[in-house]
N, C-alpha and C positions, 0 to 999 in steps of 0.2 A: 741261234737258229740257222739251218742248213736249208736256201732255197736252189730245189730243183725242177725244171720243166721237165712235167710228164705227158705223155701224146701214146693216146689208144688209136689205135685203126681199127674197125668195123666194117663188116659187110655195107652196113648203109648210112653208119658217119665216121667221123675222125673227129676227137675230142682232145683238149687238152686244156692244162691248168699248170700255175705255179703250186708246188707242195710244201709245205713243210717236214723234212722228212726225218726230224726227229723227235716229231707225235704223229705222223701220217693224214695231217687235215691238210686242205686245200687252202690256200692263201689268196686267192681269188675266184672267181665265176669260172666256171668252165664255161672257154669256146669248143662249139660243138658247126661244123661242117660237113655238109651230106659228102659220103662216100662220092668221089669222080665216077661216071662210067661210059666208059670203060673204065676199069681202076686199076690204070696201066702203071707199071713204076712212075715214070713220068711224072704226069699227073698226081697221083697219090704226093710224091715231095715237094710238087707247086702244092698243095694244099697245107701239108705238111710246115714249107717257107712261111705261108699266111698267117699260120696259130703264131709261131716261132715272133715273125715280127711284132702280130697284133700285140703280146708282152715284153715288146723289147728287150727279150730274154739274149742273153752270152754268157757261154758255157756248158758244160757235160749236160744234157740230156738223154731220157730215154725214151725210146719208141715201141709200143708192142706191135706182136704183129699176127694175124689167123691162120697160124699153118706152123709148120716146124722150121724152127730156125736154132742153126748151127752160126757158132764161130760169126756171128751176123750174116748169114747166106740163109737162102730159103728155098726150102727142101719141099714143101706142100701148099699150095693154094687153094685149097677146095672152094671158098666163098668169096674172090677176087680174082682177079685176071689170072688165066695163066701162064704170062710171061713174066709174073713173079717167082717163079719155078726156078731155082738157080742163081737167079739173082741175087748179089750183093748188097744188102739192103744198108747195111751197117756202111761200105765204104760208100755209096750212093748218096744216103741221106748226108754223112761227113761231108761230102765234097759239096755239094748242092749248099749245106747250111755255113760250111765252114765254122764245122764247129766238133767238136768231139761227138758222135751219136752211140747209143749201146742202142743193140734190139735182141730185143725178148719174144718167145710168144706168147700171147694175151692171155691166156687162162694160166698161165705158169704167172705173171706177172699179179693179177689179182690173188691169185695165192700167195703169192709172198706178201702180196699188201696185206691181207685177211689175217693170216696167223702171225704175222706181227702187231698187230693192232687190230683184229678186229676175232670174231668168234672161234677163231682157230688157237687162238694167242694161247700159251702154255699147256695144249694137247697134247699129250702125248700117244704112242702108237701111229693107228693109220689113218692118215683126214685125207678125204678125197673132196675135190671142190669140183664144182662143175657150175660156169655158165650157159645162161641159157640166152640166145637169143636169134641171130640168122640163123648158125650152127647152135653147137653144143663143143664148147668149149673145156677143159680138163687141167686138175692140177691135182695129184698124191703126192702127201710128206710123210717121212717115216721119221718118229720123234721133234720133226720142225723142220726137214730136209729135203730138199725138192729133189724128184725124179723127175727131169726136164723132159717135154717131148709126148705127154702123153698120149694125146689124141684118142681117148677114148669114148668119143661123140660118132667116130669113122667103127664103133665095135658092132656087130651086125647082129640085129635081132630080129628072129625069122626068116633070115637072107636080107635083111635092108638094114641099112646104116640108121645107128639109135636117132641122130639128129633131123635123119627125115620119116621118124614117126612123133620126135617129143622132144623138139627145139621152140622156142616162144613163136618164131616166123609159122610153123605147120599150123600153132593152134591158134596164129589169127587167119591163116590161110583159108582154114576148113572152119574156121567159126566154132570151133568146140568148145565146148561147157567145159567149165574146171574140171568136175570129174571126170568127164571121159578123157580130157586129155592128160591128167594125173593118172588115170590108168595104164596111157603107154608109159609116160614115165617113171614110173612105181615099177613095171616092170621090166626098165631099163636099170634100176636100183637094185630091183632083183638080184639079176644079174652080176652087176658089180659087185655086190654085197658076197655073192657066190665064189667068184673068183678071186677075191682081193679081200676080204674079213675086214672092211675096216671098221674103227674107232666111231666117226663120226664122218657124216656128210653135210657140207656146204651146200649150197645153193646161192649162185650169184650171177649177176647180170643186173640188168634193171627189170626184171621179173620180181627180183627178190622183194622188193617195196610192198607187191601185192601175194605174201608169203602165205597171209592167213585165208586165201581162197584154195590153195591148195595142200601146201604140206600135210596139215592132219587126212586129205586121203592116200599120201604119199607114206602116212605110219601103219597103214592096216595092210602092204605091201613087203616091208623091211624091220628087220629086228634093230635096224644099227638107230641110233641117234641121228635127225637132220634138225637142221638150224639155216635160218634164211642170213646169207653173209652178211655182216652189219656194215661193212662197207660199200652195199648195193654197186651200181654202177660205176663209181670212185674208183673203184678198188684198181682198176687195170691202169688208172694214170699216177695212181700213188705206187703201186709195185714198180712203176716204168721209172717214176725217179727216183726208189730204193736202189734199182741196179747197178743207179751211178756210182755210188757210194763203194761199191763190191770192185767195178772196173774203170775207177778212172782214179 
């Protein structure tokens, strides 16, 4: 058994768990910690220190993280502070934990956990995952193979970005019935579907749990295949401790 500490960042928490990452189940409870706010670097790795001690975890873990992240730096914040912007998350979090840190960002990371172990698992062609939750989160593989970086929650439908018409936060925002809010995003799939032909669509975040209130009006929208991730919410602290595996 290979145990590693996975840590998801969120708009509105930070979660983490011990995984076992060669079946991709959890090995314990996930601690779950509301996002800091401000959710200034800072901050975010005193919370970050907290999960880390509460499992008296030592050794490689991984951290996702909402925005685009290069070489451990971070390129996008849309749904946390933005003095994330540039930042070194990777040397940040290392120095802070004293410990090796890999970071990902969180919708690339639930993909990798998904098509290794969960509904993605031996697809071939194009699967496109997409979380749903503050934002809208993105991950496409071509044959099993991540195109890191997607970001296409930021893709503009009707002049507004997809995730502020049919991200989970909009439709408790506005109170919208299933259906109508499966209507904006059936035709945020649209879309995708138009520009990208894929294989199959994901759906993941912790929306997924509640699949069967919407997917079927989400099929009278899109020809492709969707499927609600079978690793719901997990998924982004089990891809965060695959990564170790890759870079450490």
């Amino acid at each position: 058994m290979q145990q590693r500490l996975g840590i998801d960042i969120g708009g509105s928490g930070i979660k983490g768990a011990l995984v076992d990452t060669e079946n991709g189940k959890l090995l314990t409870g996930r601690l779950r910690i509301p996002t800091p706010q401000p959710s200034s670097p800072d901050a975010v790795a005193g919370v970050i220190s907290q999960i880390v001690a509460n499992f008296q975890y030592e050794g490689p873990m991984g951290v996702t993280f909402p925005g685009i992240v290069k070489n451990g730096k971070i390129l996008s914040a849309a749904n946390v502070d933005e003095h994330w912007v540039n930042a070194d998350a990777g040397a940040l979090f290392s120095t802070t934990l004293g410990q090796p840190v890999s970071v990902i960002n969180d919708a690339d990371a639930a993909g990798i956990a998904e098509m290794r172990f969960g509904n993605g698992r031996d697809v071939r062609g194009v699967v496109i995952l997409l979380t749903l939750g503050t934002g809208i989160g993105s991950a496409i593989f071509l044959d099993g193979r991540l195109l890191p970086n997607s970001e296409f929650g930021h893709l503009k439908i009707r002049g507004k970005d997809a995730e502020l018409r049919a991200s989970e936060r909009v439709r408790e925002e506005k109170s919208l019935s299933w259906k109508k809010w499966s209507g904006a995003l059936g035709e945020y799939l649209a879309e995708l579907e138009k520009l990208f032909s894929p294989d199959l669509f994901l759906i993941g975040g912790g929306i997924s749990k509640k699949a069967d209130k919407f997917i079927p009006y989400l099929k009278t929208h899109v020809s492709v295949p969707i499927a609600a991730a079978l690793l719901q919410n997990e998924a982004g602290m089990i891809g965060a401790a695959l990564i170790t595996e890759a870079r450490n």
